[in-house]
ROTORFI-772053 format. One record per residue: chain; residue number from 1; residue in three letters; x, y, z negated of N, C-alpha, C in turn. Coordinates in Angstrom, 1 decimal. Layout:
N
  c    k    r     npx     npy     npz    capx    capy    capz     cpx     cpy     cpz
  A  NUM  ALA       X       Y       Z       X       Y       Z       X       Y       Z
...
***
This chain:
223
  c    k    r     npx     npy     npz    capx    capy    capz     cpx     cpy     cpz
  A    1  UNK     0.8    -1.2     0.0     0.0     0.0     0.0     0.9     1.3     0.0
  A    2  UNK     0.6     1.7     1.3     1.4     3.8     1.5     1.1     4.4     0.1
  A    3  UNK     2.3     4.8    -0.4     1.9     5.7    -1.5     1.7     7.6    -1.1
  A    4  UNK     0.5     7.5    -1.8    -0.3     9.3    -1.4     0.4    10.1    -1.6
  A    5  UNK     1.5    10.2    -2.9     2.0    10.9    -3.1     3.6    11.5    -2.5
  A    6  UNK     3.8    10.0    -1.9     5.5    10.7    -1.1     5.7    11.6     0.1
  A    7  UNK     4.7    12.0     0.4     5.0    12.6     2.0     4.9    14.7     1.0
  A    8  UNK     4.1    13.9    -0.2     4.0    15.4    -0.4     5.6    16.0    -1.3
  A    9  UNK     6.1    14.4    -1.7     7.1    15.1    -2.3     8.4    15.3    -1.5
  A   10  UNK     8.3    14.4    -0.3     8.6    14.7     0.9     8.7    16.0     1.3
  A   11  UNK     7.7    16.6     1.3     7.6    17.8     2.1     7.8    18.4     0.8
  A   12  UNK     7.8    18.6    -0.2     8.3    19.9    -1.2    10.1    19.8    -1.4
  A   13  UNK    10.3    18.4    -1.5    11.7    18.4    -1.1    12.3    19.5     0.4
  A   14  UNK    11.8    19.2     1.3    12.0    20.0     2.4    11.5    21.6     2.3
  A   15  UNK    11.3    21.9     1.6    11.0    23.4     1.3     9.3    23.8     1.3
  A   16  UNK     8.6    22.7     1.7     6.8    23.1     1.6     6.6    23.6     0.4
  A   17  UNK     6.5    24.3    -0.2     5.8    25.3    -1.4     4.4    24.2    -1.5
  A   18  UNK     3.8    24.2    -0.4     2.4    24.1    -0.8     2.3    22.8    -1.1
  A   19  UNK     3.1    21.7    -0.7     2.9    20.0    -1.2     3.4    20.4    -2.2
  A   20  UNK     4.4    21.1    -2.3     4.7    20.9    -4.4     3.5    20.9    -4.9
  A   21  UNK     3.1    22.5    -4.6     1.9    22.8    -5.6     0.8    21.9    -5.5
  A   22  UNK     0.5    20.8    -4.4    -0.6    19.8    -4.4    -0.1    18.9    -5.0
  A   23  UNK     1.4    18.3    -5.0     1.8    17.2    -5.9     1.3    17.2    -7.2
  A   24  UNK     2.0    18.7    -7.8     1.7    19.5    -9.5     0.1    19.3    -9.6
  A   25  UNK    -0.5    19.7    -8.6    -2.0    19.7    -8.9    -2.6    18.4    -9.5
  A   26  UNK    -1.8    17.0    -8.5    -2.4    15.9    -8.6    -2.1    15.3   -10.1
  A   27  UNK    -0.8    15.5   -10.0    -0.2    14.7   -11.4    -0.1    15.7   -12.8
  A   28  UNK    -0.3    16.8   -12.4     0.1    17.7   -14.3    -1.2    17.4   -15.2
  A   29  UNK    -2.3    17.0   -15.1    -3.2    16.7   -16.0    -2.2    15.1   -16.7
  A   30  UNK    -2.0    14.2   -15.7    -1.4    13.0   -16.3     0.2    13.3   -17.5
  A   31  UNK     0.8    13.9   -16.6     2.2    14.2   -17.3     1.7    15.1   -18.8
  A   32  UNK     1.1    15.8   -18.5     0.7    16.7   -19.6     0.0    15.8   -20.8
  A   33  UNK    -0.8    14.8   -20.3    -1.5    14.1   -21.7     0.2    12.9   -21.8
  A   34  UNK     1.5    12.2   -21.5     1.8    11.8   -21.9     2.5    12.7   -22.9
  A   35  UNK     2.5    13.4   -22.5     3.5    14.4   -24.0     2.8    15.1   -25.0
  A   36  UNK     1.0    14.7   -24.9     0.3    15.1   -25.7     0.1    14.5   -27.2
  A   37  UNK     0.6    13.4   -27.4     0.8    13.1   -28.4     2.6    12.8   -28.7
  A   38  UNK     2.9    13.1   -28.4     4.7    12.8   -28.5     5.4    14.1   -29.0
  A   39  UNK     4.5    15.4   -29.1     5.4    16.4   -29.3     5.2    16.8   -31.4
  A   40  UNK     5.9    17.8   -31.6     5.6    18.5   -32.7     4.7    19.4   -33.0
  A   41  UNK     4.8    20.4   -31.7     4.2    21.2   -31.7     3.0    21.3   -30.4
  A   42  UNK     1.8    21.5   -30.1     1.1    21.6   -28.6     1.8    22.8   -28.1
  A   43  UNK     2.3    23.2   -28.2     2.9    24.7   -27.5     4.0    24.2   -27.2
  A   44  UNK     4.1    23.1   -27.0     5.9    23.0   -27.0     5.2    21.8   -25.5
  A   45  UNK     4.5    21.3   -25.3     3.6    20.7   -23.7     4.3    21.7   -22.5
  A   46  UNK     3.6    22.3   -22.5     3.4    23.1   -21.2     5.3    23.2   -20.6
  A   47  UNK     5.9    23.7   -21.3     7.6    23.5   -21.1     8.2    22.3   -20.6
  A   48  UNK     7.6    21.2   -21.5     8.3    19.8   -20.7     7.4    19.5   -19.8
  A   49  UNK     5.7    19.7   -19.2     5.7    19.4   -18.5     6.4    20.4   -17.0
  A   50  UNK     6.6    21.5   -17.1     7.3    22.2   -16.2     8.8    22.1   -15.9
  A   51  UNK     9.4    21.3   -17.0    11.2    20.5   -16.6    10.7    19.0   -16.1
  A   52  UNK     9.1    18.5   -16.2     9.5    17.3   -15.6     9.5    17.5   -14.3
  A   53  UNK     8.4    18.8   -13.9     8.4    18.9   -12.5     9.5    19.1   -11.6
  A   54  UNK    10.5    20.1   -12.2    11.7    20.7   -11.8    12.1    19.4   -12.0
  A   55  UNK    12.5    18.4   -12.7    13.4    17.9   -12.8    12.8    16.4   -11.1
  A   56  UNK    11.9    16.2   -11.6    11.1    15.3   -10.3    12.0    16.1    -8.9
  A   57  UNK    11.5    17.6    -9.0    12.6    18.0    -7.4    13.9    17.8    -7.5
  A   58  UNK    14.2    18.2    -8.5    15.8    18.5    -8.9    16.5    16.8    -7.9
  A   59  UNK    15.8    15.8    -8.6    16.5    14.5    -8.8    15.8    13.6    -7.5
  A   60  UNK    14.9    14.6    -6.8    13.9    13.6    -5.8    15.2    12.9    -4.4
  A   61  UNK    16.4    13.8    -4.2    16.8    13.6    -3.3    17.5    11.7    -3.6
  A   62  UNK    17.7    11.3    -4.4    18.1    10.0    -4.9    17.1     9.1    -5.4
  A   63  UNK    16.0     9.9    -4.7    14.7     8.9    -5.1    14.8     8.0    -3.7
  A   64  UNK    14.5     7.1    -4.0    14.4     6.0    -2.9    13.1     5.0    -2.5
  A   65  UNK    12.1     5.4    -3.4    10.8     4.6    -3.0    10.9     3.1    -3.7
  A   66  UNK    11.7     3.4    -4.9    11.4     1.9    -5.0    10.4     1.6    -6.3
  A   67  UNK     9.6     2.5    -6.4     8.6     2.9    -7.4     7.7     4.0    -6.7
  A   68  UNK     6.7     4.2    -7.1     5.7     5.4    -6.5     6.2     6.5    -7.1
  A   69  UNK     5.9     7.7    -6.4     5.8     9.0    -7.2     5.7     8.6    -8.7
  A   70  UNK     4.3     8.3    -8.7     3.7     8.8    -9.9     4.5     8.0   -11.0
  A   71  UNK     4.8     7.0   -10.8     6.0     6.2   -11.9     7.4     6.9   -11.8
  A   72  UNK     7.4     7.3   -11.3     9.0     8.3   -10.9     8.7     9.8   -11.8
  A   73  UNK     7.1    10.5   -11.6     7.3    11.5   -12.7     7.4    10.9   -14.4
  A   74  UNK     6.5     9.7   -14.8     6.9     9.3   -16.0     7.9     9.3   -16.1
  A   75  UNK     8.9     8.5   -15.2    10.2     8.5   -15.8    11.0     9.6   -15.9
  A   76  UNK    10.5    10.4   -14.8    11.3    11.8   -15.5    10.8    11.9   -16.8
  A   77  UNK     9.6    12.4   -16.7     9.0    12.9   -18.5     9.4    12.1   -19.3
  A   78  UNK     9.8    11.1   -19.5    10.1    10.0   -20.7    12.3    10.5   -21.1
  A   79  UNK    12.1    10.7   -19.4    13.8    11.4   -20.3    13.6    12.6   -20.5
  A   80  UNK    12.7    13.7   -20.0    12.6    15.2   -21.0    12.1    14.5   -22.3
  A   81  UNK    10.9    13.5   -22.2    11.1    13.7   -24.0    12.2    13.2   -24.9
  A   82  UNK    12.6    12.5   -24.6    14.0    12.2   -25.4    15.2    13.5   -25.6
  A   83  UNK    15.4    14.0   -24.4    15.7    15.0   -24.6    15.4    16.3   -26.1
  A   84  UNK    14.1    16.6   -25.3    13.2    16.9   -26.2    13.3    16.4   -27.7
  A   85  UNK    13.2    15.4   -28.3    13.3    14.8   -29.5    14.9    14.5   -29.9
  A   86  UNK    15.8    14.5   -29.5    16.8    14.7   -28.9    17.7    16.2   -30.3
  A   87  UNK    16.7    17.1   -29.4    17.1    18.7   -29.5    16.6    18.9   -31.2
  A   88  UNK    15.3    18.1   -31.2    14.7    18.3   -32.9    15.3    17.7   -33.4
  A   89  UNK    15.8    16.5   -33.3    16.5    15.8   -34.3    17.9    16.3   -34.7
  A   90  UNK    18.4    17.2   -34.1    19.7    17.2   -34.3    19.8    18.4   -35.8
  A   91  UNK    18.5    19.0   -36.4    18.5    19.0   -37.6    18.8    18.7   -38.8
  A   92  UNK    18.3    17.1   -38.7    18.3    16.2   -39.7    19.9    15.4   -39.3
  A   93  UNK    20.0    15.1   -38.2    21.4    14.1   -37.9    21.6    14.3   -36.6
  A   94  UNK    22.8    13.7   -36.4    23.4    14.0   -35.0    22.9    13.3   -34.0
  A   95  UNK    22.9    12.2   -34.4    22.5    11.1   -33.2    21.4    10.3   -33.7
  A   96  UNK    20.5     9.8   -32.9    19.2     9.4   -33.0    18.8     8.1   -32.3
  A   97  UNK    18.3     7.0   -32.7    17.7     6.0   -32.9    16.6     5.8   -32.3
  A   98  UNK    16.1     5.8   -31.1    14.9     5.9   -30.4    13.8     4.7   -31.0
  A   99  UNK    14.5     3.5   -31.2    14.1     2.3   -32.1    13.5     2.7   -33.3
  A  100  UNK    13.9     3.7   -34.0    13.6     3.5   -35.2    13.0     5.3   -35.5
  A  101  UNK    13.5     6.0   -34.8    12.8     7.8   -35.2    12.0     7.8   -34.4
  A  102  UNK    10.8     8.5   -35.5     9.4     8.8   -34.7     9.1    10.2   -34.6
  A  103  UNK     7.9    10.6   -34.1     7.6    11.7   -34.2     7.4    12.5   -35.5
  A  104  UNK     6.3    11.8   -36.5     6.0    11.8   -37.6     7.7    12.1   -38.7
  A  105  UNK     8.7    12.2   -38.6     9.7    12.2   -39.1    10.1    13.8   -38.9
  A  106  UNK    10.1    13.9   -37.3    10.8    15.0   -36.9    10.2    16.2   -37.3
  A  107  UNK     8.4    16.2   -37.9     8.0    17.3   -38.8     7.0    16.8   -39.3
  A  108  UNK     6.7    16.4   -40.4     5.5    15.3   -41.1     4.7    16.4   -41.2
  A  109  UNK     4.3    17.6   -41.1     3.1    18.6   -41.1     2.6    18.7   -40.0
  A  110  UNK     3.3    18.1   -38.6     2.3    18.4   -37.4     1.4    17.3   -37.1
  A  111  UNK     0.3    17.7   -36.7    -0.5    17.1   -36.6    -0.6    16.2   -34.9
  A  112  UNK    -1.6    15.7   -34.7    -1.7    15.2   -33.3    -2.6    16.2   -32.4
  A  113  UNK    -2.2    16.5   -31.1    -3.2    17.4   -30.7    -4.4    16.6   -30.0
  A  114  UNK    -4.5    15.3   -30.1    -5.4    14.7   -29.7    -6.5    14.3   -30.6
  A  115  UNK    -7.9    15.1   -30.6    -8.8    15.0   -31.8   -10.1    14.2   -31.4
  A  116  UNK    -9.9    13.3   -32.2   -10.5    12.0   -32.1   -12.4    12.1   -32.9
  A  117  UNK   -13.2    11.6   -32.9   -14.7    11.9   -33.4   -14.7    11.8   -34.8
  A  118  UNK   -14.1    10.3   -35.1   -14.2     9.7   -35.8   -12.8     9.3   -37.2
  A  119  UNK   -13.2     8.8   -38.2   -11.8     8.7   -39.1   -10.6     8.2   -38.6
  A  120  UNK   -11.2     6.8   -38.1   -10.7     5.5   -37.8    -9.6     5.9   -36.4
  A  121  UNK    -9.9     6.5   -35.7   -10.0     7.1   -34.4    -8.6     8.2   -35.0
  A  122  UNK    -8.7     8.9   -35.6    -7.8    10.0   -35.5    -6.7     9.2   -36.0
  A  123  UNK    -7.0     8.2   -37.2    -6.0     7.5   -37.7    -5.1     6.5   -36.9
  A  124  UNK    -5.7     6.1   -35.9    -5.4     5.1   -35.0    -4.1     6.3   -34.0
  A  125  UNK    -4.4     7.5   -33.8    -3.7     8.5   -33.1    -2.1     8.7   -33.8
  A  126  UNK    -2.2     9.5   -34.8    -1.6     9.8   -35.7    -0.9     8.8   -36.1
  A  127  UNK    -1.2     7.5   -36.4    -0.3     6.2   -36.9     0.3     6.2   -35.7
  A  128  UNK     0.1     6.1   -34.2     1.7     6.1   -32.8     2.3     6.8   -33.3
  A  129  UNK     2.4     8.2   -34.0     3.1     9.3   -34.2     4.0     8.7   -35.4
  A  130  UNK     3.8     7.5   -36.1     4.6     7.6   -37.5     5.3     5.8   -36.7
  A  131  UNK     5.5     5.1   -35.9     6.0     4.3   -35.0     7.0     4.6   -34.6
  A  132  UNK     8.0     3.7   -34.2     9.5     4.3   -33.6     9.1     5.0   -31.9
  A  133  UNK     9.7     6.4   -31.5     8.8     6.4   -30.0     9.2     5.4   -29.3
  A  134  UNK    10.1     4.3   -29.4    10.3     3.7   -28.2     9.2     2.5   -27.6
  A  135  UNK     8.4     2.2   -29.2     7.3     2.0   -29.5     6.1     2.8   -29.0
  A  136  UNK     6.4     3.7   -29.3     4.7     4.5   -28.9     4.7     5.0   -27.3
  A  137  UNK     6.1     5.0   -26.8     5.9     5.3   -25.3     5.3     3.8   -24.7
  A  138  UNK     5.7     3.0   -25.0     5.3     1.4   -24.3     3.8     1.8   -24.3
  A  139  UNK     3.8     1.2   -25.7     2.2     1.4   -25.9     1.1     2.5   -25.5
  A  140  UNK     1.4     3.8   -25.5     0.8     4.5   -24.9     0.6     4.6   -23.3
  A  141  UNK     1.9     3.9   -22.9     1.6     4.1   -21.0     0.8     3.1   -20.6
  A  142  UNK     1.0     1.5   -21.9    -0.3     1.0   -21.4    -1.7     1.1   -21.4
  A  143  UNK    -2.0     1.8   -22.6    -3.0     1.8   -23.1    -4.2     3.1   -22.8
  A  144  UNK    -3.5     4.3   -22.8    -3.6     5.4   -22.5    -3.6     5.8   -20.8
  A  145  UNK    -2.0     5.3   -20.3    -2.1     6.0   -18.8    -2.3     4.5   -18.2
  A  146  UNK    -2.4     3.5   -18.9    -3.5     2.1   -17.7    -2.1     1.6   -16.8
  A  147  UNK    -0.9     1.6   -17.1    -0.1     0.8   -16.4     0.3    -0.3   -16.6
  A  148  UNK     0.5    -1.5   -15.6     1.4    -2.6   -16.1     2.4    -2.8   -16.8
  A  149  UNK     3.1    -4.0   -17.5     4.0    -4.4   -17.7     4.9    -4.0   -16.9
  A  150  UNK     4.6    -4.7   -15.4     5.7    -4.2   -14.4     5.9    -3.1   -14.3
  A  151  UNK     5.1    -1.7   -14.4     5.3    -0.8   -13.8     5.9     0.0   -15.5
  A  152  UNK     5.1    -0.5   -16.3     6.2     0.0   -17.3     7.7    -0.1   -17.6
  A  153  UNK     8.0    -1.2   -16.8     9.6    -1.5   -16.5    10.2    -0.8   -16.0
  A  154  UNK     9.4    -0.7   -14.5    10.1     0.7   -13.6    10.3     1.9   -14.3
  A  155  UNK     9.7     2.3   -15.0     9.3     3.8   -15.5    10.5     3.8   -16.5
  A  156  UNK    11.0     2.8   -17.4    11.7     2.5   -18.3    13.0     2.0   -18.2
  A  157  UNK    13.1     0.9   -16.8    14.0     0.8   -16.3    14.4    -0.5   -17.2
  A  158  UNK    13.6    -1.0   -17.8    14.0    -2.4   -18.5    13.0    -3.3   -17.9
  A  159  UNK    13.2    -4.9   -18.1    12.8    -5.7   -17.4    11.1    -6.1   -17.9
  A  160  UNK    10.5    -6.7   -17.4     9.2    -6.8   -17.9     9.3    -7.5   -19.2
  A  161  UNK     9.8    -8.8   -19.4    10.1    -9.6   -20.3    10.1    -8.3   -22.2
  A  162  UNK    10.8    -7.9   -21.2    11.2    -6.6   -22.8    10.5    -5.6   -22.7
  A  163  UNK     9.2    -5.4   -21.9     8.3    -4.7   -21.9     7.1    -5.3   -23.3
  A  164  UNK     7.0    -6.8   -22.6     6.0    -7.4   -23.4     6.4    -7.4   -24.7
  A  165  UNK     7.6    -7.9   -24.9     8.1    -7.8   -26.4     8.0    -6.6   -27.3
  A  166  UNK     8.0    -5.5   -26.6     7.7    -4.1   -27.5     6.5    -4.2   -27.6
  A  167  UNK     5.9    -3.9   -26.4     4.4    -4.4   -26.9     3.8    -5.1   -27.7
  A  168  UNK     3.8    -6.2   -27.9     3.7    -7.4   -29.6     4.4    -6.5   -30.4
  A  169  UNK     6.3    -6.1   -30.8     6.3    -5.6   -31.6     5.6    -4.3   -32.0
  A  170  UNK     5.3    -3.2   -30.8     4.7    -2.1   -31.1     3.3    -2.3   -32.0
  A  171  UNK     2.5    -3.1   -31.2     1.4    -3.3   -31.7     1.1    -3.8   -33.4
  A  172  UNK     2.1    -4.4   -33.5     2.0    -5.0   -34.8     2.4    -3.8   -36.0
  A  173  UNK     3.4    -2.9   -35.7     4.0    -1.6   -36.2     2.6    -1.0   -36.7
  A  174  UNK     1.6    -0.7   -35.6     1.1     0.0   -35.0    -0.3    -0.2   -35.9
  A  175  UNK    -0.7    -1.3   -36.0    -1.5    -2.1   -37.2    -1.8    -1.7   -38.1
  A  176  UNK    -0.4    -2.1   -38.9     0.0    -1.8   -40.0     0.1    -0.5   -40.1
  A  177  UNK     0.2     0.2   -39.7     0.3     1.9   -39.8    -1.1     2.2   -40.1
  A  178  UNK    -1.8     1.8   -39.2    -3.5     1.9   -39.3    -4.0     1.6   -40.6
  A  179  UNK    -3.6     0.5   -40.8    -4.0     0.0   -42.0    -3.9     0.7   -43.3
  A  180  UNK    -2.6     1.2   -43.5    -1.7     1.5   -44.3    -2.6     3.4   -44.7
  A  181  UNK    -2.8     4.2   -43.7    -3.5     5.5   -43.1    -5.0     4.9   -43.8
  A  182  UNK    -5.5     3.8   -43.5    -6.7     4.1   -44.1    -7.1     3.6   -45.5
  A  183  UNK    -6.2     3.1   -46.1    -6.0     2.5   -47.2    -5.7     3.7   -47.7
  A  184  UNK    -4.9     4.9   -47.6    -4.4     6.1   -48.0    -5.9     7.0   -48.4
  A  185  UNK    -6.3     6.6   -47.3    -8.0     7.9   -47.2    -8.9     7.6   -48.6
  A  186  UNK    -8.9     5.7   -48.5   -10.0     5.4   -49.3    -9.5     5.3   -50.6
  A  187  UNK    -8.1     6.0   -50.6    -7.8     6.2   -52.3    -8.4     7.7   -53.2
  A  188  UNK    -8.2     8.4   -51.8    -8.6     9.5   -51.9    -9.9     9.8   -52.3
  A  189  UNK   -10.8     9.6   -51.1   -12.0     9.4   -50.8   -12.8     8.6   -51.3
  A  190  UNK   -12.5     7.3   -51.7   -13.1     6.5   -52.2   -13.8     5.5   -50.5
  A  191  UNK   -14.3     4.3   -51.1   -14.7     3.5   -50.2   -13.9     1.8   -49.9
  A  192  UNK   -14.5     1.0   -49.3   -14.1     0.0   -48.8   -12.8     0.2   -47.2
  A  193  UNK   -12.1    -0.5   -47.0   -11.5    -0.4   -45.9   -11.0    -1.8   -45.6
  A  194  UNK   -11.3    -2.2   -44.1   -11.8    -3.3   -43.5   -10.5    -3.7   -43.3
  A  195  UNK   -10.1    -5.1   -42.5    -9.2    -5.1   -42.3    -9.1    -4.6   -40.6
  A  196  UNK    -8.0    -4.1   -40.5    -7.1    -4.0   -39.0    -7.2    -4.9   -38.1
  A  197  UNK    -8.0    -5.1   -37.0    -7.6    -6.3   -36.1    -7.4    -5.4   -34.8
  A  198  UNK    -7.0    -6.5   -33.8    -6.3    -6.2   -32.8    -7.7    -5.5   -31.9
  A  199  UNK    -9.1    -6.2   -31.6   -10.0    -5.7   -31.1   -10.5    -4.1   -31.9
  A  200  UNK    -9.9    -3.8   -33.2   -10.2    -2.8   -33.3    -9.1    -1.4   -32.8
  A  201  UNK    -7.9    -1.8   -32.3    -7.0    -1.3   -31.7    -7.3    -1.1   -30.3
  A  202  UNK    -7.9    -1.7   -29.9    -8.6    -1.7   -28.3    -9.4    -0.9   -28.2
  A  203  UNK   -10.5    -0.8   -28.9   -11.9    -0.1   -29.2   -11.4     1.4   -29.3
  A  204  UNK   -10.0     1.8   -30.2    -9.6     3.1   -30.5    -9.2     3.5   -29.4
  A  205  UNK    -8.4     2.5   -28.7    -7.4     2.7   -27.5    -8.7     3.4   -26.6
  A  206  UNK    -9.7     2.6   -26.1   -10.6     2.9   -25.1   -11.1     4.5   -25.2
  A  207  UNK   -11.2     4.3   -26.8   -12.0     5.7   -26.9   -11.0     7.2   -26.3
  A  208  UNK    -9.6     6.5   -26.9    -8.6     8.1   -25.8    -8.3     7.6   -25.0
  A  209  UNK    -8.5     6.7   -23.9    -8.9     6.7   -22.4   -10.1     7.2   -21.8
  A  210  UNK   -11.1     7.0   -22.6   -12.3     8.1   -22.1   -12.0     9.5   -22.6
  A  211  UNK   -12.2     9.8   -23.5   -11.4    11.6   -23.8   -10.5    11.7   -22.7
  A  212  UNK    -9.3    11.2   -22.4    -8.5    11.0   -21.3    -8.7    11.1   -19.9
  A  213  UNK   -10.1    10.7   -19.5   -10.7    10.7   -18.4   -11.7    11.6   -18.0
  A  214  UNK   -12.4    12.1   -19.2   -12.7    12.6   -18.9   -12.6    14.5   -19.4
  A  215  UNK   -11.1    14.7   -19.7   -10.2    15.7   -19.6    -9.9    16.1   -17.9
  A  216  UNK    -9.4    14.9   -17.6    -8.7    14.9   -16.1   -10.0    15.0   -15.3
  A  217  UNK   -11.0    14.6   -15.5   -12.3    15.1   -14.5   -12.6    16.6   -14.5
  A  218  UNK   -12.6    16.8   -15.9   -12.8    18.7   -16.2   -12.1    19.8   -15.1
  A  219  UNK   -10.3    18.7   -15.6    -9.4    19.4   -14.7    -9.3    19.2   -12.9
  A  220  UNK    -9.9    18.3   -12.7   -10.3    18.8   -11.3   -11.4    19.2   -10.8
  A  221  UNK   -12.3    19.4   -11.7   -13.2    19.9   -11.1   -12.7    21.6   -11.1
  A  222  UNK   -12.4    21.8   -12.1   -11.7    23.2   -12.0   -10.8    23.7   -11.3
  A  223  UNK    -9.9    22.9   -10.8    -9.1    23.2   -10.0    -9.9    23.2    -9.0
***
């Protein structure tokens, strides 16, 4: 299957102004929600999505088609965010652990800019945020932006095999984080709290794939 997107990055590599700006058009709702939960700040979005785009041209000439565009802009964004987390971390320590430092570390007062209806729901957000990112990128490209194993490889540049394995380990991280968050609430608050299953991780997942989708419908219809 021709991919839609390379003639236009095609032509913005060649100097078209106007396929860039239809490229940007097509993919900045997508790029923009992966770094919607990954940052510290929501004001701090709009900048990495605009180095992934530069960086997408910057780097397009050694692109070679052996992935689509649109897995080619993740993978740029996945190295602005490290970058990115990168720059914050060098506060606390010099060098950084992608395995093991999360978001939730790099400023435990920010919050997630993604706001969920329900308890369970925000909690389910906010616990990727306190997961190692190397963890919550897996998990979020599947879950969130709907890609495969395989294509999370491409994007990551590691083999599928060690796609799935983050995945089980993420997920399990990921759980337990849940769990742990609403066990926290009902000390507070008072109440029962159920246990964590995997179908209830799906059910959360779904619900910011529809917020998700139907952000990106807003955004084109406005555009």
């Amino acid at each position: 299957m021709s991919d839609p997107d390379r003639a236009l990055l095609e032509g913005w590599v060649g100097g078209d102004r106007e396929a860039g700006n239809e490229l940007v058009r097509r993919r900045i709702g997508e790029i923009t929600w992966f770094f919607r939960n990954k940052v510290c700040n929501e004001s701090d979005v709009p900048d990495l999505v605009s180095q992934t785009f530069l960086g997408c041209l910057q780097g397009a000439e050694a692109f070679r088609g052996e992935t689509s565009v649109r897995r080619y802009l993740y993978r740029v964004a996945n190295n602005v965010l490290f970058g990115y987390i990168r720059k914050r971390g060098k506060r606390a320590r010099e060098q950084l652990d992608f395995a093991t430092v999360c978001v939730h570390e790099l400023d435990p007062s920010s919050p997630s800019s993604i706001v969920m209806r329900r308890r369970e729901g925000q909690a389910f957000v906010q616990s990727l945020r306190r997961i190692p990112v190397s963890d919550q990128v897996v998990l979020e490209l599947k879950y969130f932006d709907g890609l495969s194993g395989r294509e999370i490889g491409e994007v990551l540049g590691i083999p599928e095999g060690t796609v799935r394995g983050r995945l089980q380990r993420g997920l399990a991280r990921l759980r337990d984080e849940v769990q742990e968050q609403l066990r926290q609430h009902a000390r507070v608050r008072g109440g029962d709290v159920s246990e964590v299953r995997a179908e209830d991780l799906e059910r959360w997942a779904q619900e910011v794939r529809e917020l998700r989708q139907a952000e990106l419908a807003g955004r084109d219809q406005a555009g």
